[in-house]
N, C-alpha and C positions, 0 to 999 in steps of 0.2 A: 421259480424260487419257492413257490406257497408246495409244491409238490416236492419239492427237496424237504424242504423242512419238515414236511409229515410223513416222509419216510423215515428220515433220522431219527422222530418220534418214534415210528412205530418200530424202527430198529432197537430203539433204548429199549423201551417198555418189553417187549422180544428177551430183551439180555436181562432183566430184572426178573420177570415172571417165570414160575418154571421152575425154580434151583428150589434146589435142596441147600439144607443147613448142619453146617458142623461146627460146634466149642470145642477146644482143648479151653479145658478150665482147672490150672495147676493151684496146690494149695501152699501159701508161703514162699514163691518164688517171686524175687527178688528182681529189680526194674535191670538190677546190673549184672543178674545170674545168664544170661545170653548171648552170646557170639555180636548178635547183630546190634547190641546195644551197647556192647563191652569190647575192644578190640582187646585189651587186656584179659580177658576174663577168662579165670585161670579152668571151666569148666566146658565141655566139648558139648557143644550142643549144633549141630551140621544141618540136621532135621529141621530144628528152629528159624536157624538163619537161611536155608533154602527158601523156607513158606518166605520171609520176609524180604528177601531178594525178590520174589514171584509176584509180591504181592504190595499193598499198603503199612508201612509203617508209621507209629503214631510216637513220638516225642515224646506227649504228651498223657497217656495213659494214665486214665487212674481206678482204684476201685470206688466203692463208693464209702468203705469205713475200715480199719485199720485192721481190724478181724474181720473172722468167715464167716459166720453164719449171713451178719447184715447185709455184705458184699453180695453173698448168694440167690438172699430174697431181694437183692434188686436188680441181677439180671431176669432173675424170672418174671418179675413182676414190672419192670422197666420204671419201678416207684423209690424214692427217695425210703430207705426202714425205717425212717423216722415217725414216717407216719404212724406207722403200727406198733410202735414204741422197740422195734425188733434190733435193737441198737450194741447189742454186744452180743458173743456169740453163745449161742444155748445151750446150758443153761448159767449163765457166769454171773458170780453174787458176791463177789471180792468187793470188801472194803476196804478202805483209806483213811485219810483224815477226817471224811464225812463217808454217810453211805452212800451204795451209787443209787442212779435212777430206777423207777420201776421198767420191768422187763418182762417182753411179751416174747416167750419162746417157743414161737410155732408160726411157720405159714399156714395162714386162715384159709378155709376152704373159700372163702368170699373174695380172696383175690384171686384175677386171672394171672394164670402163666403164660409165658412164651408160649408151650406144649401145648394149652388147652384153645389158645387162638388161633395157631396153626388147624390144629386138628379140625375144624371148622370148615377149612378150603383144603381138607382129605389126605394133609400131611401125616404120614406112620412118624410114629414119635419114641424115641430110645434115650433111655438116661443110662449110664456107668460110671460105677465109683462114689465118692463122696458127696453125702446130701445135707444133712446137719441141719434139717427144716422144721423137724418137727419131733412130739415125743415119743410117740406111738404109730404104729403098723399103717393106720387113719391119715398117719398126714406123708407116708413114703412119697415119693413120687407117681408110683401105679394110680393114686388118691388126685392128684394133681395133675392130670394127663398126660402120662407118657405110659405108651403101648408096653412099654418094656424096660423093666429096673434089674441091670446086673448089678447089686453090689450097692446100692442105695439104701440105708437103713439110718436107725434112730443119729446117733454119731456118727456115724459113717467114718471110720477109721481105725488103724492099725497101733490106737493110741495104747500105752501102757503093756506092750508085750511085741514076741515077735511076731506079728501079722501079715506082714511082708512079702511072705513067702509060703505056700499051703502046708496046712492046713489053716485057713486063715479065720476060721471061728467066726464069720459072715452070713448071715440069716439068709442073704439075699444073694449068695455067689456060692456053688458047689462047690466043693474042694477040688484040685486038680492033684496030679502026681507030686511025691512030696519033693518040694526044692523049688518049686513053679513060683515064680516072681510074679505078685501083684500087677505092675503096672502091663504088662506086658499081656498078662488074663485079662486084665481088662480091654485093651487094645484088641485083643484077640474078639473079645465079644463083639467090640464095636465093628468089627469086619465082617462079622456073620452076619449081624442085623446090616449092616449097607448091601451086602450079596444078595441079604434076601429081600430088599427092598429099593434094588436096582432101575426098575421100572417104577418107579411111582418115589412122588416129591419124598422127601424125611426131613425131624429136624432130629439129629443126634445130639448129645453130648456127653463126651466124656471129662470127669470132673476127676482127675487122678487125688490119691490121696499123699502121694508123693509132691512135695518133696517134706513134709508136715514130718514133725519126729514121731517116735522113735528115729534113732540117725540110727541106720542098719543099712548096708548098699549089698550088691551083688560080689563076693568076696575077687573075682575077676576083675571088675573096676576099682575097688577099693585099694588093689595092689597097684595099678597102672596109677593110680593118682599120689599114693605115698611116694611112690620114686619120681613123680611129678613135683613134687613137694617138695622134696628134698632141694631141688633148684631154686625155689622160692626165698628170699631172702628179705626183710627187715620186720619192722614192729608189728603183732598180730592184733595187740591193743591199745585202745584207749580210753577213756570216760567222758561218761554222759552226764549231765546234769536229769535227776530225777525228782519225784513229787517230797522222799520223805525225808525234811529237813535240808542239812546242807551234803546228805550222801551223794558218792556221784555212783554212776552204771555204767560197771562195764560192755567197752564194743567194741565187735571187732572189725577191723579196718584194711586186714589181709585178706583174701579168697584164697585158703591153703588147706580147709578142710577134705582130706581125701573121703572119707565114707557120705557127707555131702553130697561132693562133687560126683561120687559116684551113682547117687539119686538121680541127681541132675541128669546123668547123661544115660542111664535107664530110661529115665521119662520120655527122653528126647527119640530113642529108639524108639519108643511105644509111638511117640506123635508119627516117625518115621514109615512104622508099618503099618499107620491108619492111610497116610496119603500114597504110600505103595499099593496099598489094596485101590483105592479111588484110581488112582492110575490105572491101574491091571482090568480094572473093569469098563474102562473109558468111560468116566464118570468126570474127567478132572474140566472140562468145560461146563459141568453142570452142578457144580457142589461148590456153593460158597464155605471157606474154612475161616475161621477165625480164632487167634489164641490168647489165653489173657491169665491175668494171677488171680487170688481173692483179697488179695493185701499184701505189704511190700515183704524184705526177705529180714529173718530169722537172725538179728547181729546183735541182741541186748540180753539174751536170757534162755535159758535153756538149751544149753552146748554151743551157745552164738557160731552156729557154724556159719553164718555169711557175711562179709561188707556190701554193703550197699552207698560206699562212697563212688562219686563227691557226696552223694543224698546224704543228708542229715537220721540220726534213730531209723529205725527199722518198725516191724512190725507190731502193734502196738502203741505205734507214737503217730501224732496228727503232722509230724514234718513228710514230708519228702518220701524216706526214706520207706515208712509206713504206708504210703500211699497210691505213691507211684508205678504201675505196672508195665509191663512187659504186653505191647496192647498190638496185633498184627489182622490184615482182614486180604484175603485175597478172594477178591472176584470176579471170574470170569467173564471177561468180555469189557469189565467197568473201571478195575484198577489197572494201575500202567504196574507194568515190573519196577522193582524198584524202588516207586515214590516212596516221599518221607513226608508227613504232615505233622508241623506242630500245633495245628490246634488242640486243645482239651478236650478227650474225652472220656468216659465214662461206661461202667458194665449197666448202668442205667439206660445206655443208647439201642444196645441190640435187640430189642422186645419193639421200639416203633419202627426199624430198619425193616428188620425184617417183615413185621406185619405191614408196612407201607408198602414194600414189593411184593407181597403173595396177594396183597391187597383183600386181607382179613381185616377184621373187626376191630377198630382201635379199641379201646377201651375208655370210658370218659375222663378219666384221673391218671395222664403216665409225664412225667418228668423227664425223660430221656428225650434227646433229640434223635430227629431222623439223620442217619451219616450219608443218605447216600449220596445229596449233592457235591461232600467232601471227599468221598468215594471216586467221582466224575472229576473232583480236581478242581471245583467251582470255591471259590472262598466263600466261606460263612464264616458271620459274626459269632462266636458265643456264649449263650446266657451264663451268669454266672453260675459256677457248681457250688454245693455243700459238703458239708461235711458235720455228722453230730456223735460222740463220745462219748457221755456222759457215767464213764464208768470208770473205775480204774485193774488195768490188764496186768495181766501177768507177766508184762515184760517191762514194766517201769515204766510206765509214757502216762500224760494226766491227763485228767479228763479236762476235755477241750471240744472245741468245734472250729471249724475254719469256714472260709470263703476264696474261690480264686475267681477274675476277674481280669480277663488278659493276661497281662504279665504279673500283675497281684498278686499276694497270698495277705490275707490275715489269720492268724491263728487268735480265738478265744481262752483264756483257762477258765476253767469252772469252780476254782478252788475261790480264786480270790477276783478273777473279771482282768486280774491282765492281759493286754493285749500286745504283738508282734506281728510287724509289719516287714513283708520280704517283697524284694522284685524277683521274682522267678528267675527270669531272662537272664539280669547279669550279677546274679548269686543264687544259684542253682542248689548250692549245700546250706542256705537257709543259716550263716553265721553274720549278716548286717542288718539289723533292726533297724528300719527307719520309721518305727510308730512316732519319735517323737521329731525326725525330722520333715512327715506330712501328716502333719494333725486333721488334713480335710481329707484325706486320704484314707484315714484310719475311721473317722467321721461317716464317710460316705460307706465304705465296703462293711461297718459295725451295724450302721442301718439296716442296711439291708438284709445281713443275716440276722439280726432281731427281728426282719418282719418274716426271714423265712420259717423263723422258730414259731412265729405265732401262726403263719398258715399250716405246720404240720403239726399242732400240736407236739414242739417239742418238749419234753421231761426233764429233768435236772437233778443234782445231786438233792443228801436228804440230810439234814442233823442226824448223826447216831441214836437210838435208842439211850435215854436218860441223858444225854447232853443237851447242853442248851448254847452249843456254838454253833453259827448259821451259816453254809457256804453261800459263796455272791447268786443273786439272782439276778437277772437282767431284767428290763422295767417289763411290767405286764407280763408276770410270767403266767406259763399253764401251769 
């Protein structure tokens, strides 16, 4: 028996050690933009839904803050951005009723990445696409350990023009033949750097800038989904409850966007011809894949081309909607095809996964939990997650902070310290408040995200310049 048992050990540790790593890391896609999440969903994504049939799906997915940049510097850093005060994304100074928090806009060279702990136990490291970490050349990726930056730069995006397609005016990506679609060059590189670092471990990731507007698609899908469209039938919107006075926000509540949906299913090609190539090289028992959002999808503001119903608000907002990602992990030899897990979790988790199985260098400060026993299908408990705001976005959502806790949510506001209390579980769209019908409930999970604010030194709103009205502070603030 004692020799069965240490071989099944040494079987495990065998299946863990060894792999290589891959992100698909999409920007602004939506928990419900996905075949495998949406039976409904009026967007083709086959590429998607494969990996998630092959692999781990999580219910549960979240990012870690409702924008990208924060989201980004906690997968790399597997640290809550509170800490670093990196809490809205860089460089964003939008005011409200009060000012926002102060904002630290750059990954510090003092914190470890994913890439820089790998590289340690002799992993070749690749980033592509979208970075948004830092101001200057200093904080690229190349800066922060990865061997190799297509397309990684100060913004890193196709924002305010047509970028999309080459000549794409990219410091960090040569232009290709004119017409060459972004996502697809991008994919493209990541297939060179896997060919060329076949034999030996990697961690890639490709962090597309799709599906983030400009809303510009491939004029070939963009046709297929207009006459897709046209079958589409009832109300595309509705309103939102927002910060200024009693306006409401509009959202939309249809998935009928054709130049969208034609993003959508570009990207899903790209995802499609990264795991053909891993295939074609017989790599696919050796390369864990994982795929995830940076914050929920695009329904409040700026062409609202997506619904993210049942989820409540979109991107930008601390409901649901904003939060919840599209969260997938297939691992060779460890996940069953398939599964579905709803526990919680977070872009905070894959920096101690992964370093627990290459068995590199923790680092002494990381927030993320290790997945792989959920990986194995073993139940774990989990600690409660956070959430910190303290800004107000471009898409109508307040500055807030939440806690979930099981099946919990509480949402904080920052304007005035109200609070909203949801059961996940059996209101999922976040429209039954019951802060005042579990007072110990609201009690306990308030606790304790005030004590999480005071161990990351969390920031808070500010009085405007020459006003003298005070947004709420919680006790003992920083």
């Amino acid at each position: 028996m004692k020799l069965a048992l240490l071989l099944i050990t040494l079987l495990s540790s065998c299946l863990l050690q060894g792999k290589s790593y891959l992100i698909f890391l999409v920007d602004d896609l939506g928990y419900m933009d996905i075949g495998a999440n949406n039976p409904n969903c009026f967007y083709d994504t086959p590429h998607i839904d494969k990996l998630a049939a092959s692999g781990m799906k999580f219910t549960n997915g979240y990012a870690a803050n409702p924008v990208c940049s924060p989201s980004r510097f906690a997968i790399q850093t597997g640290r809550y951005p509170t800490r670093k005060k990196c809490t809205d994304f860089f460089s964003g100074r939008r005011a409200g009723k009060f000012a926002p928090a102060e904002l630290h806009s750059q990954l510090d060279h003092d914190e470890v990445t994913i890439a820089e702990a790998l590289k340690e136990k002799g992993y070749r490291t690749f980033f592509a696409g979208k970075w948004h970490l830092g101001p200057t050349a200093e904080f690229w990726p190349t800066k922060q350990g990865y061997d190799v930056n297509a397309g990684g730069f100060k913004k890193g995006g196709p924002y305010g023009g047509n970028k999309y397609f080459s000549p794409y005016g990219n410091p960090r990506l040569t232009d290709g033949p004119e017409g060459e679609h972004l996502p697809d060059r991008l994919a493209t590189e990541t297939c060179k750097f896997i060919e060329a670092n076949k034999n030996t471990p990697f961690f890639a990731m490709l962090s597309f800038y799709s599906v983030h507007t400009p809303l510009i698609g491939r004029p070939d899908l963009v046709e297929k989904y207009k006459k897709k469209a046209e079958k589409i039938t009832g109300e595309e919107f509705a309103e939102e409850e927002q910060t200024i006075g009693n306006k409401k926000r509009r959202v939309r509540i249809l998935q009928n966007h054709a130049i969208y949906a034609a993003m959508v299913e570009a990207m899903d090609a790209a995802v499609g011809k990264v795991i053909d190539k891993i295939e074609s090289l017989g790599l696919s028992d050796e390369v864990v894949i994982c795929f995830t959002s940076d914050n929920g999808g695009l329904s409040t503001s700026e062409g609202h081309p997506t619904s993210n119903l049942p989820l409540r608000g979109g991107k930008g907002w601390m409901y649901e909607g904003g939060i919840r990602e599209p969260f997938l992990i297939k691992w060779p030899g460890v996940t069953k095809p398939g599964s579905v897990n709803h526990t919680p979790v977070m872009g905070i988790d894959f920096f101690p996964t992964f370093i627990t199985a290459s068995n590199a260098t923790m680092p002494a400060q990381i927030d993320g939990m290790n997945l792989l026993p959920l990986l194995k299908g073993e139940p774990v408990e989990r600690p409660p997650l956070f959430w910190h705001y303290p800004h107000y976005g471009n898409q109508g959502g307040f500055p807030s902070g939440a806690t979930r806790q099981g099946d919990w949510k509480l949402i904080e506001r920052y304007e005035d310290g109200r609070v909203h209390l949801y059961n996940l579980k059996e209101d999922p769209g976040e429209r039954n408040d019951l802060a005042r019908k579990h007072p110990e409930k609201v009690k306990k999970l308030r606790a304790q995200l005030h004590a999480w604010y005071q161990e990351t030194n969390a920031q808070f709103l500010q009085p405007k310049k020459g006003s003298t009205e005070q947004p709420w502070r919680p006790k003992n603030p920083n």
